[in-house]
mmCIF file as Biopython writes it, N, C-alpha, C and O atoms, coordinates in Angstrom:
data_model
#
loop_
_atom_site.group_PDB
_atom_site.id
_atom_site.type_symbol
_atom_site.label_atom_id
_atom_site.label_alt_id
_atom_site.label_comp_id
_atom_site.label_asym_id
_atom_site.label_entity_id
_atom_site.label_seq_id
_atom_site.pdbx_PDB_ins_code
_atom_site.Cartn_x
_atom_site.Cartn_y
_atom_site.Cartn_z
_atom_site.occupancy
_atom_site.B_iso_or_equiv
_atom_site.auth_seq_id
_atom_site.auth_asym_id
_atom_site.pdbx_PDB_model_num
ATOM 1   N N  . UNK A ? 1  ? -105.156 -22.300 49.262 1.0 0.0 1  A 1 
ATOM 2   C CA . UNK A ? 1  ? -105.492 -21.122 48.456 1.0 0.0 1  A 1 
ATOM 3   C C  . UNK A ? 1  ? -105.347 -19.852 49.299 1.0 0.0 1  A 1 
ATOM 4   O O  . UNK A ? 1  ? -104.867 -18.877 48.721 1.0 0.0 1  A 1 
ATOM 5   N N  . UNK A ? 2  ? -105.656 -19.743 50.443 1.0 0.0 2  A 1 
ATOM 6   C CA . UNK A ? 2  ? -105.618 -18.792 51.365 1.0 0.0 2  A 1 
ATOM 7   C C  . UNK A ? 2  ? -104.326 -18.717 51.466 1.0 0.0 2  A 1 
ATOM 8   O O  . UNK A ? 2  ? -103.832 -17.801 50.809 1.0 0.0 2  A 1 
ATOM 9   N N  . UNK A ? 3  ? -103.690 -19.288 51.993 1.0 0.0 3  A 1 
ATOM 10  C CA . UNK A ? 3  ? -101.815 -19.187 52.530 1.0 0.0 3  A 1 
ATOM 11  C C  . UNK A ? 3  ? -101.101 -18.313 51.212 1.0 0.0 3  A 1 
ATOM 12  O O  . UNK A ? 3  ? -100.339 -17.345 51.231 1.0 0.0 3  A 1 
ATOM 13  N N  . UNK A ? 4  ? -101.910 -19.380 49.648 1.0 0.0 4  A 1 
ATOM 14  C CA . UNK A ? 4  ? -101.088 -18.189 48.388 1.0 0.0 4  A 1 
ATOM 15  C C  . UNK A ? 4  ? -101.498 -16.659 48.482 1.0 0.0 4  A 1 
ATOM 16  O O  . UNK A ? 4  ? -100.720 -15.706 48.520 1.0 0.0 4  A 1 
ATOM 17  N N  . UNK A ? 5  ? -102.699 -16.629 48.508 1.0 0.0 5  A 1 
ATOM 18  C CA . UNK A ? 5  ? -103.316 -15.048 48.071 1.0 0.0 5  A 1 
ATOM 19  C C  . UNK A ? 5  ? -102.693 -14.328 49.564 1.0 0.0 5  A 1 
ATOM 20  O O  . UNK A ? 5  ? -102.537 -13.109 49.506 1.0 0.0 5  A 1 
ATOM 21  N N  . UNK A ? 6  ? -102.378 -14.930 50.721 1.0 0.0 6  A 1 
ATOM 22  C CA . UNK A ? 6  ? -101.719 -13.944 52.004 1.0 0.0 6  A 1 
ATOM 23  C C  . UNK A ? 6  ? -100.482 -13.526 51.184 1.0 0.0 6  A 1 
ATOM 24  O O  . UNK A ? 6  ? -100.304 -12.365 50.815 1.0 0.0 6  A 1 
ATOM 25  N N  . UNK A ? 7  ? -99.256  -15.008 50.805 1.0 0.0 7  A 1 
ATOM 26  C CA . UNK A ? 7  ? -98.076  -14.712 50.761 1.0 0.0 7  A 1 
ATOM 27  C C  . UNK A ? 7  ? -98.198  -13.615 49.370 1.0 0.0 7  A 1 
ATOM 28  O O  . UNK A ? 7  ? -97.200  -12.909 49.226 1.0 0.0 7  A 1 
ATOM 29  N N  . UNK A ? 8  ? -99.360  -13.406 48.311 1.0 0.0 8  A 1 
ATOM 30  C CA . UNK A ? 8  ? -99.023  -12.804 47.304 1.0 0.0 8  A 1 
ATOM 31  C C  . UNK A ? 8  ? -98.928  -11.383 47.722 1.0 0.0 8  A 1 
ATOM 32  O O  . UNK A ? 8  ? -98.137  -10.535 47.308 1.0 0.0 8  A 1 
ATOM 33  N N  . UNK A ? 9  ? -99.877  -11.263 48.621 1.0 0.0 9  A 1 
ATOM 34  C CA . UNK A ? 9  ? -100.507 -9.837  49.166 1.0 0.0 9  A 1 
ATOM 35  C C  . UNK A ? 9  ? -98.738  -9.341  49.948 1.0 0.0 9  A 1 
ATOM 36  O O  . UNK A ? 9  ? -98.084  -8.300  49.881 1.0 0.0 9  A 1 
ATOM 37  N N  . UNK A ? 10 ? -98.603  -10.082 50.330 1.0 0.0 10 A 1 
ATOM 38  C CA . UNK A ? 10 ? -97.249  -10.084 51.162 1.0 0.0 10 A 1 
ATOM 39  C C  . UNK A ? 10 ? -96.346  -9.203  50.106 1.0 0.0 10 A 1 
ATOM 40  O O  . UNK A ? 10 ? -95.864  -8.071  50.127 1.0 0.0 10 A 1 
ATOM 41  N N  . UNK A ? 11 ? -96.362  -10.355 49.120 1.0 0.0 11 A 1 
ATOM 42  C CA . UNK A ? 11 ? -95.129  -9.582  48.120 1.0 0.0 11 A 1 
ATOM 43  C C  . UNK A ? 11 ? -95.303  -8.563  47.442 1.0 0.0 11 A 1 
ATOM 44  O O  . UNK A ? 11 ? -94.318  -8.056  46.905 1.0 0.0 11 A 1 
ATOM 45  N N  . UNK A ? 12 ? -96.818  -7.879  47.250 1.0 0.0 12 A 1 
ATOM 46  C CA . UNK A ? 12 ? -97.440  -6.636  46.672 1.0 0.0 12 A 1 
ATOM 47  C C  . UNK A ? 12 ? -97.282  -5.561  47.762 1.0 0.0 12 A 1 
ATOM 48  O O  . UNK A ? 12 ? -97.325  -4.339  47.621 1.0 0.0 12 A 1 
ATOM 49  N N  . UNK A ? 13 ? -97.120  -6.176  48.716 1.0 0.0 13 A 1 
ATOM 50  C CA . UNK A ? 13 ? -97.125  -4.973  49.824 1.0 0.0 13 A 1 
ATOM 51  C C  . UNK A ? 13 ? -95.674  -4.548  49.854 1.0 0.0 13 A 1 
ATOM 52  O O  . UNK A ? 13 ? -95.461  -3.336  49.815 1.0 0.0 13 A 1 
ATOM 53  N N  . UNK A ? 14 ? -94.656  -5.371  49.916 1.0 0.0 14 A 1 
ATOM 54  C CA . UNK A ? 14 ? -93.153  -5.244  49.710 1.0 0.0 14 A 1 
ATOM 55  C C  . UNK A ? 14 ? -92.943  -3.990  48.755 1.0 0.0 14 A 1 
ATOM 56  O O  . UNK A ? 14 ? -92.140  -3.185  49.228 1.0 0.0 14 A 1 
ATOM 57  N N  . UNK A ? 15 ? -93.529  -3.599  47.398 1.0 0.0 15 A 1 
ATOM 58  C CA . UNK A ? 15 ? -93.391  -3.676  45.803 1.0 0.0 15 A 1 
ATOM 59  C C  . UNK A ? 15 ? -94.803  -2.264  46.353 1.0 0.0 15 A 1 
ATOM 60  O O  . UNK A ? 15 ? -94.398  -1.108  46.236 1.0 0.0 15 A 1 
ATOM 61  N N  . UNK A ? 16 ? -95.331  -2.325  46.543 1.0 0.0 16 A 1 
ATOM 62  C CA . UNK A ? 16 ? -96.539  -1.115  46.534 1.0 0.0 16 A 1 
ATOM 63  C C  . UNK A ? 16 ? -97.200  -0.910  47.855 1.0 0.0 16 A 1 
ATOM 64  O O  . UNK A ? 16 ? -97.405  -1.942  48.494 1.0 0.0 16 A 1 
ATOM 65  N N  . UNK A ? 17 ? -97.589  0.264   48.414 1.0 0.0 17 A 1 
ATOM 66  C CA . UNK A ? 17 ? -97.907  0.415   49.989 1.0 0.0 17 A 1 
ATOM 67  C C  . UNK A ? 17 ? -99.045  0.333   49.568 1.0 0.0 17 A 1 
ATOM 68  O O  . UNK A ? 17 ? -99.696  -0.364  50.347 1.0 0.0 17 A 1 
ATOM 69  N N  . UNK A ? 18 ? -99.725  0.729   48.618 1.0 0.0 18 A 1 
ATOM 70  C CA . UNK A ? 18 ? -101.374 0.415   48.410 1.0 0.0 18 A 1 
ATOM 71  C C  . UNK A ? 18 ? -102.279 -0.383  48.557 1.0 0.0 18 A 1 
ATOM 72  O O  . UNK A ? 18 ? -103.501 -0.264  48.472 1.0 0.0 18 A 1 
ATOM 73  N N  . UNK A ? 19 ? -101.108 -1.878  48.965 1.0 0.0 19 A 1 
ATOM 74  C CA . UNK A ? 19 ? -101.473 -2.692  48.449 1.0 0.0 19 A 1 
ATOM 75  C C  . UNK A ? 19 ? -102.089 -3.302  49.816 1.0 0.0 19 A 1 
ATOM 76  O O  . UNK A ? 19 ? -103.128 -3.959  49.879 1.0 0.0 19 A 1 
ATOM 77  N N  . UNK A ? 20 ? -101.133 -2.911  51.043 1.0 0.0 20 A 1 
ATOM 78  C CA . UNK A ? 20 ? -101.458 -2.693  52.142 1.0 0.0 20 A 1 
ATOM 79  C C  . UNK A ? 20 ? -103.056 -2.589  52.737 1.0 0.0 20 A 1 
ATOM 80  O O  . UNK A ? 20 ? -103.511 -3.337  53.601 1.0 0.0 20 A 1 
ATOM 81  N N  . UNK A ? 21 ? -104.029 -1.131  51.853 1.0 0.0 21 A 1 
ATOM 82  C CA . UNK A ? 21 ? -104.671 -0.879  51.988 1.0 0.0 21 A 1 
ATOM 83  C C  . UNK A ? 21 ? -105.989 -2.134  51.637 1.0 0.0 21 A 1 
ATOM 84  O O  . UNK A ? 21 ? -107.016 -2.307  52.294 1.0 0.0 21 A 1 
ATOM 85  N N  . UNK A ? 22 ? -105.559 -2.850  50.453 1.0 0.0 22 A 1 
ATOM 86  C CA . UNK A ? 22 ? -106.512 -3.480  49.429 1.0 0.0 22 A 1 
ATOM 87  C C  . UNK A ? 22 ? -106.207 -5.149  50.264 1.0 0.0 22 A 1 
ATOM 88  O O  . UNK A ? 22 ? -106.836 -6.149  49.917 1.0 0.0 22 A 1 
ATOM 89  N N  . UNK A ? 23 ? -105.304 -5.167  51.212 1.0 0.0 23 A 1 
ATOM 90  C CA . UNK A ? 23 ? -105.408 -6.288  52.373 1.0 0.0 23 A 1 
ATOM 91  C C  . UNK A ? 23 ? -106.214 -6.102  53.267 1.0 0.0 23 A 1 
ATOM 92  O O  . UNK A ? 23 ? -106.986 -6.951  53.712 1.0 0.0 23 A 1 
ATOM 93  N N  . UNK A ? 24 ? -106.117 -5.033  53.598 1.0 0.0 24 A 1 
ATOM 94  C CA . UNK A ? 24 ? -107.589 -4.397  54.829 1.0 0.0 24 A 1 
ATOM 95  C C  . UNK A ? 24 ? -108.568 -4.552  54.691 1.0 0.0 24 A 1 
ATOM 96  O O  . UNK A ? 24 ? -109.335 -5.030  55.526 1.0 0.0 24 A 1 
ATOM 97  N N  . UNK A ? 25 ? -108.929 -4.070  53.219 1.0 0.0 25 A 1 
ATOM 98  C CA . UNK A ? 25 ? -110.132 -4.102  52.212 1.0 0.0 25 A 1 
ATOM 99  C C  . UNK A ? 25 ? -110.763 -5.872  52.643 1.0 0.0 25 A 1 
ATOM 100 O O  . UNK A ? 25 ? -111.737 -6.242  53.299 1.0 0.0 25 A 1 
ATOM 101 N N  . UNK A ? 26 ? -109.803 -6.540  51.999 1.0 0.0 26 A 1 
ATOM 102 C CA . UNK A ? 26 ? -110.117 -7.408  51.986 1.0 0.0 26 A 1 
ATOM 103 C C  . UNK A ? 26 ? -110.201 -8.913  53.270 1.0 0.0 26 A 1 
ATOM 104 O O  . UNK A ? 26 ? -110.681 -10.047 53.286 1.0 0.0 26 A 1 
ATOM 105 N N  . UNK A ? 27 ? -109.842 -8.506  53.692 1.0 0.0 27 A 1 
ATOM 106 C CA . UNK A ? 27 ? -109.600 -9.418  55.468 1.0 0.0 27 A 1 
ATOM 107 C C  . UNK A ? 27 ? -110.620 -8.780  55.853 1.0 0.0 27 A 1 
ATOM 108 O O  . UNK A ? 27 ? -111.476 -9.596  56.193 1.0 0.0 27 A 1 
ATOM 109 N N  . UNK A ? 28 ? -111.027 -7.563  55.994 1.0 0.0 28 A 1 
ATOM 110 C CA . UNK A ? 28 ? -112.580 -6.742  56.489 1.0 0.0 28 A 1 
ATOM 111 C C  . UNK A ? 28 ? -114.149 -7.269  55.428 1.0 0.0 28 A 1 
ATOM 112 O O  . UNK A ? 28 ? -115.319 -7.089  55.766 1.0 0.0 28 A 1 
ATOM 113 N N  . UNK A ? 29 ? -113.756 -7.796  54.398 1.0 0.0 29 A 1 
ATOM 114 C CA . UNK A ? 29 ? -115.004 -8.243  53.432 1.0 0.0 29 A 1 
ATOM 115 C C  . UNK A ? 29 ? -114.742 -9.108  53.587 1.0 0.0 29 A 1 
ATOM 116 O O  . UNK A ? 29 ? -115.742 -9.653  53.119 1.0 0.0 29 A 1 
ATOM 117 N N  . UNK A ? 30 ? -113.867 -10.250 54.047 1.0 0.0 30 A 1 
ATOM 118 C CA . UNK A ? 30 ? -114.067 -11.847 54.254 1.0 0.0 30 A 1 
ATOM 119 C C  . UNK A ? 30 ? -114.634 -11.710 55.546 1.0 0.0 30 A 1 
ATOM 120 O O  . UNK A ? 30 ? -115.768 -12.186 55.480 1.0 0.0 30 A 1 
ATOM 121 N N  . UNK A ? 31 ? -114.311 -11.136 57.116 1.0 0.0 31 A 1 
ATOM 122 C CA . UNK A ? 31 ? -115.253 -11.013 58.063 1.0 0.0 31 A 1 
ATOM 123 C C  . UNK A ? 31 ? -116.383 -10.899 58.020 1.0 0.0 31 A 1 
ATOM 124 O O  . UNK A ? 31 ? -117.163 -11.766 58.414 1.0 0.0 31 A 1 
ATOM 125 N N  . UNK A ? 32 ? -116.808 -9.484  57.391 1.0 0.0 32 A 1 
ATOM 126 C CA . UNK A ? 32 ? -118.026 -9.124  57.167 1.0 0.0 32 A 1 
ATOM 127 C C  . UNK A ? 32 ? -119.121 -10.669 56.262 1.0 0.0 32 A 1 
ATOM 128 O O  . UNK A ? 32 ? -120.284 -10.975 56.525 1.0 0.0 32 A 1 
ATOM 129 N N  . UNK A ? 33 ? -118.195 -11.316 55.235 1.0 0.0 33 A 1 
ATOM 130 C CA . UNK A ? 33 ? -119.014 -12.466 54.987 1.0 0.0 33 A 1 
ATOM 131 C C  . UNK A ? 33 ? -118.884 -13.434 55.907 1.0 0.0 33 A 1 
ATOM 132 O O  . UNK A ? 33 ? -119.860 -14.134 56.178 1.0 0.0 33 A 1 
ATOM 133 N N  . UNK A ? 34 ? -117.911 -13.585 56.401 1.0 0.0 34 A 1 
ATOM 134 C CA . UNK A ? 34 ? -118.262 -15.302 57.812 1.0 0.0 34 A 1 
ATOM 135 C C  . UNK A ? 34 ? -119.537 -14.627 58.995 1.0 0.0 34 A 1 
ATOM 136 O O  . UNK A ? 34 ? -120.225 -15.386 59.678 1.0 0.0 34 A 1 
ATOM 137 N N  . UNK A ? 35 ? -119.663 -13.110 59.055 1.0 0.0 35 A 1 
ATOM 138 C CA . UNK A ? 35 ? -120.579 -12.303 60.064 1.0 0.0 35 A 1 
ATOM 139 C C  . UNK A ? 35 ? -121.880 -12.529 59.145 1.0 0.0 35 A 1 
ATOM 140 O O  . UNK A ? 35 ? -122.920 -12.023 59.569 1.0 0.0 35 A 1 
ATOM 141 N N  . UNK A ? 36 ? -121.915 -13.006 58.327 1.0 0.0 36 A 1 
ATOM 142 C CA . UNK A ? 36 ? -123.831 -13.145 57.481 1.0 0.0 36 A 1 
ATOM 143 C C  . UNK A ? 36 ? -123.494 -14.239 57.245 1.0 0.0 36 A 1 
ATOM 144 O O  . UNK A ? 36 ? -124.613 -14.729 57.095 1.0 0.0 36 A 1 
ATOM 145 N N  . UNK A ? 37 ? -122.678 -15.213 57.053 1.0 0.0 37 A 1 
ATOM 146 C CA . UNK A ? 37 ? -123.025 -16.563 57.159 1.0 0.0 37 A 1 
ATOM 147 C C  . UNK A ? 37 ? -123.423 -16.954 58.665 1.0 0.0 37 A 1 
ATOM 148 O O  . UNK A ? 37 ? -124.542 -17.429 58.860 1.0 0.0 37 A 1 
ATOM 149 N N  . UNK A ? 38 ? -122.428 -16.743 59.863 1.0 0.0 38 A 1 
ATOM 150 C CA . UNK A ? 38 ? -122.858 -17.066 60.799 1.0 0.0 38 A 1 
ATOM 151 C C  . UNK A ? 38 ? -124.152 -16.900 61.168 1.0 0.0 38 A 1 
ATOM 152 O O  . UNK A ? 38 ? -124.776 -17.881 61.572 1.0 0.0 38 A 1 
ATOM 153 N N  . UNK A ? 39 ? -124.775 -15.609 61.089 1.0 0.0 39 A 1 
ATOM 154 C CA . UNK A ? 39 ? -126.198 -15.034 61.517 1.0 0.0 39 A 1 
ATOM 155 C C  . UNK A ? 39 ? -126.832 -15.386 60.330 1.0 0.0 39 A 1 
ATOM 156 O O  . UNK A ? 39 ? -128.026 -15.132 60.169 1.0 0.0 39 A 1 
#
């Protein structure tokens, strides 16, 4: 499931630079949750 939603992000980023942004977004809110699961 992870490998699809990278390669999709991949092809949105190709197609829209925004999309760029809403990968950041999101690789930074999956950290931030493994950082409160861990602790």
């Amino acid at each position: 499931m992870y490998r699809g939603l990278k390669g999709q992000f991949y092809f949105h980023r190709k197609k829209y630079p925004l999309a760029k942004i809403q990968w950041v977004m999101l690789t930074f809110f999956k950290q931030l949750l493994y950082y409160c699961i861990e602790k």
